[in-house]
C-alpha positions, 0 to 999 in steps of 0.5 A: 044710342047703344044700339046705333053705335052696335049697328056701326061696328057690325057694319064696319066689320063685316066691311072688313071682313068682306075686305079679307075675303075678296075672291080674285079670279084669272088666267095666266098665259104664256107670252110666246104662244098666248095659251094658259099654262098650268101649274103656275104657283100663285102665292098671296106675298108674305104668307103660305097660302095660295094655289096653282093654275088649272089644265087651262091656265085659270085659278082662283084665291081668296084674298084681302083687297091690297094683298099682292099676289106672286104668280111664278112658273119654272123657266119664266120671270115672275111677277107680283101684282097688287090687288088694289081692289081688282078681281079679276086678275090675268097675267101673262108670263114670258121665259126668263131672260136672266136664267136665274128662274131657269131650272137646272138637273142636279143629282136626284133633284133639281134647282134653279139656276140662282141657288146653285153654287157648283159649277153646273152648264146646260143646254135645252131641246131647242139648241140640240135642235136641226143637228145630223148627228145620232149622238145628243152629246155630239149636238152640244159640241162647242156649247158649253165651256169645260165640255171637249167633245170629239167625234169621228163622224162615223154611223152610230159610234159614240163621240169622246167626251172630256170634262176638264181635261183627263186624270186617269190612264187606265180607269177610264176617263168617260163621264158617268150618264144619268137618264131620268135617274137611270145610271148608263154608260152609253147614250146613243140609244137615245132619240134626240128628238125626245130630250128635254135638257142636257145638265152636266155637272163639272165640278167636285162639288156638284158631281161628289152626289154620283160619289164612286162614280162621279170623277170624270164628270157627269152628263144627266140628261132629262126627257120631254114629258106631257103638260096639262092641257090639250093634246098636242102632235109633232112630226119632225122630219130631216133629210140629208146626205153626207160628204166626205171633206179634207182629203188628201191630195195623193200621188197620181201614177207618174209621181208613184212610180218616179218615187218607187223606181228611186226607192229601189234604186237606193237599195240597188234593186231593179227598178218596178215600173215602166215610166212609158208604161202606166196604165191605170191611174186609181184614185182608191179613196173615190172608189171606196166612198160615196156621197151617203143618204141621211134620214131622221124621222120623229113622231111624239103625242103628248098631253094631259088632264088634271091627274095625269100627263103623258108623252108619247114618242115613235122616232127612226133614224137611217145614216149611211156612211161615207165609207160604202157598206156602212149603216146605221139603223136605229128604231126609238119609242119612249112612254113617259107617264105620270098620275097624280092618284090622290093629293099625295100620291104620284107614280109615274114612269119614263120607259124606252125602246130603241132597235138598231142595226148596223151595217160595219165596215172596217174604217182600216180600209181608209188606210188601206186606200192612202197606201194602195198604188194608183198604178192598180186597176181596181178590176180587170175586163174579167172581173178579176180585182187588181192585185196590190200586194207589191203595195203590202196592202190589199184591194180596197174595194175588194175588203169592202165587197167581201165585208160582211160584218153585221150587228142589231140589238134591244135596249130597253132602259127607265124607271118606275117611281112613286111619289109620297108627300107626307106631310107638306113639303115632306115627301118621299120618292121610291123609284127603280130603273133597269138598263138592259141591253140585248146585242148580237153581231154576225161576221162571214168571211168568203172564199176569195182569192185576190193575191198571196197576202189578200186570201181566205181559203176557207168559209168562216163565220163568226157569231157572238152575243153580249148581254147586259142587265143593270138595275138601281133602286133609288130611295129619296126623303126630301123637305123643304121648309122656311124659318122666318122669312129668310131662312130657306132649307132643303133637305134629301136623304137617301139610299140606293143600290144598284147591280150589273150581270154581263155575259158573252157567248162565242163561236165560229166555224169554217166551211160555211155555204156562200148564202146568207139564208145558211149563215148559221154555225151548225151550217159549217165543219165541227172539227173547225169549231170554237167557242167562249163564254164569261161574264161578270157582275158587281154591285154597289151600295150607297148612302146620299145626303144634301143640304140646301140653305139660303139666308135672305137670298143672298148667302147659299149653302150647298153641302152633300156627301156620299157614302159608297160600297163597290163589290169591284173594290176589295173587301177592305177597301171597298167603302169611301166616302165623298163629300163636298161643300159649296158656298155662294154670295148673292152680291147683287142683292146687297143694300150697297148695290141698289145704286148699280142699276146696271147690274142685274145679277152678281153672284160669287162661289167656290166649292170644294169636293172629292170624287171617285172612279171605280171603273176597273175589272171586278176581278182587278184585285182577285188572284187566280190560280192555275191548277194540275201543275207539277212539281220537282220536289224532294232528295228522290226528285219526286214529281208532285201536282200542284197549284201556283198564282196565275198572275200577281194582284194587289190585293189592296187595290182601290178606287181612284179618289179625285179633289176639286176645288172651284172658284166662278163668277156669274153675273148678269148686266145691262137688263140681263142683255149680257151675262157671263161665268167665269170659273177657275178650277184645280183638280188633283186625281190621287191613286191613279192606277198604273203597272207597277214594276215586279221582280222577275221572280214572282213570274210577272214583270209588273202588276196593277196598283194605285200610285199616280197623281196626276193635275188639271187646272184651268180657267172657263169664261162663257159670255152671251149677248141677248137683245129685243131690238123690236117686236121683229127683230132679236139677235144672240151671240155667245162665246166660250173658252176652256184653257186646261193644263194637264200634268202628271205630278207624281208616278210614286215608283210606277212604271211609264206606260208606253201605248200608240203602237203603229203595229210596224214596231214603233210606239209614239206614245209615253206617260211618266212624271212631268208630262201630259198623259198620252204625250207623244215620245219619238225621235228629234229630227235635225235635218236631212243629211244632204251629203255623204260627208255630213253622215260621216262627220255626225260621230260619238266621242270614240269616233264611231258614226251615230247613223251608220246605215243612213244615206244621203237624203235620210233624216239626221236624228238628235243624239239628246242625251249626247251618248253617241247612241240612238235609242229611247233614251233620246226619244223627246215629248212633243205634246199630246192631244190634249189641247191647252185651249177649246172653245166654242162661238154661237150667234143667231138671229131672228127677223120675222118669221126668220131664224137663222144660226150659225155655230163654231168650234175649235181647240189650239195647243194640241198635237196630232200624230199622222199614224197613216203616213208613218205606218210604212212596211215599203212599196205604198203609195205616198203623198203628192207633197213628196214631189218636193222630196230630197234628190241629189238635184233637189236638196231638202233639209224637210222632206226626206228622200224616196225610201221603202224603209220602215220609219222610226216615230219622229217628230216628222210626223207629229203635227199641229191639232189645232183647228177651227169649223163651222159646227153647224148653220141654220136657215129657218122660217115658221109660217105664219099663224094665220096661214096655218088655223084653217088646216089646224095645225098650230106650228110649222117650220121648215129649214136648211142646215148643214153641219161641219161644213167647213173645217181649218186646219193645220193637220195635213191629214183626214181630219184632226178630230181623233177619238181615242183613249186616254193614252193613245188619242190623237193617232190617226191610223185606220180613222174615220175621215170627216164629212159635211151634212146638209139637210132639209127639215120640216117641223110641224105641231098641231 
């Protein structure tokens, strides 16, 4: 009896055990394309053990037989499966609908997108995709709230980028750049084929990582790498050419030449022209644009095995302006490499190498264009150029043939990293990043002679160099370990440096030979000879901490801090700290909410931080003296050398320090068919920088110091609609808004900063208490004088006309501060560029092997300042509008008489910024798979696009999109005009 009972249990048991120990097999593939993918973690659902998938997609794990497996992937939905007995397992994974599995960049690290509680937007590879322009950033223009992008449109400049509003005057108001963990300013050097996600980091909380160098916001930018698996080729190639659009209708001869002689006539001058006479009619802006050729070319291998993954990538981009003799060139190879040496060793690098050239021509010349006579020939039978110097401009077209201004350089920028894990989930990351850039530029003037005013008697070349070299060593302790089941942390400690070294060399010479092959300095005179040479360099020092902690999933903390030394800031100032503190509630997973089916995703944040700008001069807070200087002293009046102060500083001058606080919304509904974000924000800058009167006596009238605060504050609302109607037909619309108020709050005894000059004696620019930074100060129109009697009648209390010198058919300017005199104490402010409202609307569908998408942008609540048409000197051309202009029979309370006066800045020329356009349309279509294996290659795409085809505007001139700086954006004079792109793409994988 004994022994039957014993043979049971041994038989029961090694049931059991044979139950514990049921080995599962499988391959886990991807829903879009039907290949195994690598690296899925698969985890047995209420333990730690598990494993990942192999090059191939396969695995295999031990496991009891109803234990459920958790198979998940970044970027893709998860799934849990139960056993039930099976041992064969496979399951195929599709991305993410929700975003919530989505991976987001942040500082030194990255997390998905449900465990965020900072205001963080991004876009991926593929919405950057089918653009023209060479910038990454000017691609995501319109895509993201809180994100305003400008551009100029011209080959190679960088676009301006803002992230909610602007709240520095002379510190910079760029956003940092981070690219693969390399701290930049610039990134036109990167292919845009080559990146992987744009993340940009809005809010105090989520930028206060970057501490002394985060207030403006931060762009990181993430570049593809290799996956396991096969290799794999792309080509991707775009061609195109470009249109200048929005031009502006200009007076033809006989309307010139009627404007000219009434001009004169006003003056009591002889009329100039012969109305019977004319014989060229000249349209400059066609003589000196073109429709321009466009080329982007884009190689990339990439690929992996079980111990490393590698990506390759050779790209060339040619664009050819509008403006003739401008162009671009830019030559690209990036390696991206990693190894896995051992289970807790892995080094890697991220490396690129860009060239470019660049062919310049001066963007003034479009002005130049507006203002020349049509009555000009551009050559005569001689070859001889027409002769515009009654204009007070010169030929157009002969600017252009004897430009040549030429610039080429080397960038080569990434990282190095080791990777150590430790122990489990503790691991260490060593990684060291270089920036450097090689920039020479070359500029030969000829000899010519076009007129008086348009002539170089002299050979003269210039030549000039700029080189940088920046490093940063990053050193980062990360862990991450679970308490329980619902208490989630992570951890990330570390310190890092980094240093920048600049210098510039100089030098020019006349009398240098007309051929390229002598363009040297030793070629031309020694007595004529010039040269420079500076430099600069700083460093910084910083410590970095963040905690990550989740309970139950439902309630996040975020909170970081950083502590930074900068060499720019002086000795006693030089050391800040900025934290920051994020909190979010995942309300949809509360028990009360299990009865809202219809809601998949609800989760609420605020976050608060404080942020630095250390962007100034090393040299800001360093006073200079100016030696062998002689003194009268004494009874006798002995001259005595000596040494004085150069010039004042403040010697406690510090960084400007930003305070954020965040509120937003996320939420997601309807089977994650509509999802949306709603965030309100405040951000207060302290300390901003501005000049600081100063008593004559110290040899200066003011001196740079920190005392002004300046606020932004606004609202952003992204909404997206995505919806499988069936297996061939989807669709996507989404919008985005960002309303944005700018104020400057307090100058705290700091002077107003007058900027926008025309370079004709006007200014239309002030910055001071109670306004906007860069708003527009000018004069109040009322009207036009029709009469004698009106000008007469317009007196101060003593009597006296206010506008003396005015004739009938001037503008009549308001004497604001009733004074009975016009000067700046009347000017009044009329807006900046700074647009109250700017928002972006995507749509896309996609029907078989069709795809089609269609973007727009647009802002409203901003001014524009028409520069070109108020910077007159007498005698230009003028605008075919001004047929309307006021004349003794044509009486006009809008548009002022002919006159070759110079004009004062006026509220005549600040006009409306706000415009809508069509960003970019595409038309695509992928052939079909079948058609493609007997040739081998897996993918292939071929499309349409054009970009900015369409602008509506309220701005009458070139266009209103008008890089600048902080305090003299929105001015156009010597802009780059628009231009549409039209391309035709090929996309070919295999």
């Amino acid at each position: 009896m004994k022994k039957n009972i014993l043979i049971i249990l041994l038989a029961l048991f090694s049931t059991l055990g044979y139950a514990q120990n049921l080995k599962i097999t499988g391959k886990v593939t991807n829903q879009s394309d039907g290949f195994g993918i690598p690296g899925v973690s698969i985890l047995i659902k209420g333990t730690s053990d598990g494993t990942v998938t192999d090059i191939d997609g396969n695995y295999n794990i031990s496991a009891s037989a109803n234990d459920i497996l958790v198979f998940s992937f970044i970027g893709m939905e998860s799934q849990e499966i139960t056993l039930n007995n099976q041992s064969v397992v496979n399951v195929v994974l599709k991305e993410s609908t929700t975003g919530l599995e989505e991976v987001v960049v942040v500082g030194y690290g990255i997390q998905t997108k449900s465990d965020i509680t900072g205001s963080i937007v991004g876009v991926k590879s593929d919405d950057l995709e089918n653009t023209s322009s060479a910038s990454p950033i000017q691609a995501i223009q319109g895509k993201l709230a809180g994100v305003q992008i400008v551009s100029s449109g011209a080959p190679g400049a960088a676009p301006m980028v803002r992230i909610r509003g602007v709240g520095t005057m002379l510190a910079g108001a760029d956003p940092l750049y981070v690219v693969d963990g390399v701290i930049t300013g610039d990134v036109r050097n990167i292919n845009q084929d080559d990146i992987l996600s744009v993340d940009v980091l809005k809010d105090a909380s989520s930028a206060a990582i970057y501490g002394v160098r985060g207030a403006n916001g931060v762009i990181i930018i993430t570049t593809k790498s290799g996956k396991k698996g096969k290799m794999k080729v792309n080509y991707n190639t775009k061609v195109g050419f470009h249109q200048m659009i929005n031009e502006v209708d200009m007076a033809d001869s006989q309307l010139f030449a009627e404007y000219s002689n009434e001009a004169a006539a006003y003056d009591n001058q002889e009329a100039p022209y012969d109305l019977a006479n004319l014989q060229h009619n000249t349209n400059w802006l066609d003589e000196i644009t073109r429709t321009s050729f466009t080329q982007d070319h884009n190689l990339s291998v990439s690929g992996g095995g079980e111990k490393n993954t590698y990506f390759f990538s050779l790209g060339y981009m040619k664009d050819e302006g509008i403006l003739k003799t401008n162009d671009y060139e830019r030559l690209s190879l990036r390696l991206n490499n990693t190894y896995q040496i051992n289970d807790a060793i892995k080094v890697g690098n991220n490396i690129s190498i860009s060239r470019f050239k660049s062919d310049n021509a001066p963007y003034s010349t479009f002005t130049t264009a507006y203002r020349a006579a049509p009555t000009v020939q551009v050559k005569d039978t001689d070859g001889n150029y027409g002769s515009t110097i009654k204009n007070n401009v010169g030929n157009p077209v002969a600017t252009l043939d004897y430009n040549n201004d030429r610039s080429w350089g080397t960038r080569i920028q990434g990282t190095v990293f080791a990777e150590l894990e430790v122990i489990k989930n503790l691991k260490f990351k060593s990684s060291f990043g270089v920036d450097a850039s090689y920039n020479q530029g070359k500029v030969y003037n000829p000899v010519y002679n076009v007129n008086a005013n348009q002539k170089n008697e002299k050979s003269s070349l210039s030549i000039g160099k700029n080189d940088s070299e920046s490093w940063i060593w990053d050193n980062i302790l990360s862990y991450e370990f679970k308490l329980n089941e619902d208490h989630d942390f992570k951890v990330m400690a570390g310190v890092t440096a980094e240093k920048t070294k600049t210098n510039w060399l100089n030098g020019s010479r006349q009398d240098v030979p007309n051929d390229e092959d002598y363009w040297y300095l030793d070629a031309g005179s020694e007595s004529s000879m010039t040269n420079g040479n500076g430099g600069d360099k700083f460093s910084r020092n910083s410590y970095i901490g963040r905690l990550n902690y989740a309970y139950a999933n439902k309630y996040l903390l975020t909170a970081t801090i950083r502590r930074d030394g900068s060499s720019k800031i002086s000795k006693d100032q030089r050391w800040g700290t900025f934290p920051s503190i994020g909190l979010g509630w995942r309300i949809s997973e509360e028990a009360f909410m299990d009865n809202f089916s219809w809601l998949d995703n609800l989760k609420l944040r605020a976050s608060w931080g404080k942020l630095g700008n250390d962007n100034i001069s090393s040299s800001a807070f360093i006073r200079t003296m100016a030696p062998n200087l002689n003194y009268v002293l004494g009874p006798d009046q002995a001259v005595v050398p000596g040494t004085i102060v150069r010039d004042i500083k403040d010697p406690n001058l510090k960084w400007e320090v930003t305070e954020e606080y965040d509120l937003g919304l996320e939420f997601s509904i309807l089977n994650n068919k509509l999802t949306g974000e709603i965030d309100y924000y405040n951000k207060l800058t302290s300390d901003a920088l501005i000049n600081a009167p100063l008593d004559a006596i110290f040899g200066d009238t003011e001196f740079l110091t920190n005392k002004v605060d300046v606020r932004n504050e606004g609202f952003e609302v992204a909404l997206n609609w995505r919806e499988k109607i069936n297996d061939d037909l989807s669709f996507s619309v989404g919008v985005n808004m960002t309303h944005n108020i700018n104020k400057i709050e307090n100058v705290n005894g700091g002077l107003p900063i007058v900027s926008g000059s025309l370079e004709n004696g006007q200014v239309t620019t002030r910055t001071e208490e109670g306004e906007e930074i860069g708003s527009f100060w000018v004069y109040q129109t009322d009207g036009i004088f029709q009469n004698q009697a009106e000008i007469d009648a317009y007196t101060n209390s003593n009597g006296e006309k206010i506008q003396a010198n005015a004739k009938p058919g001037d503008f009549k300017y308001k004497d604001t501060n009733n004074d009975g005199v016009l000067n700046d104490d009347d000017r009044v402010y009329k807006g900046s560029y700074q647009p109250k409202l700017y928002y972006g609307i995507n749509a896309g569908v996609n029907y078989k092997n069709f795809d089609f998408s269609i973007d727009f942008y647009g802002n409203s609540g901003n001014k524009v300042y028409n520069g070109k048409k108020a910077q007159r000197f007498g005698n230009e051309n003028i605008e075919a509008s001004l047929v309307d202009r006021w004349t003794p029979t044509n009486l006009s309370n809008t548009t002022p008489r002919a006159s070759n006066n110079v004009p004062i800045a006026s509220s005549y020329y600040v006009e409306s910024g706000s415009y809508f356009k069509i960003n970019n349309i595409t038309l695509g279509y992928t052939f079909p798979k079948e058609w493609l294996s007997a040739i081998g290659f897996e993918k292939v795409r071929w499309y349409l696009s054009a970009s900015n085809p369409k602008i509506w505007q309220d701005y009458s001139g070139y266009t209103p999109e008008l890089p600048g700086g902080a305090l003299n954006s929105g001015i156009e004079l010597n802009a780059h005009p628009a231009s549409a792109t039209y391309l035709m793409g090929l996309n070919i994988t295999f």
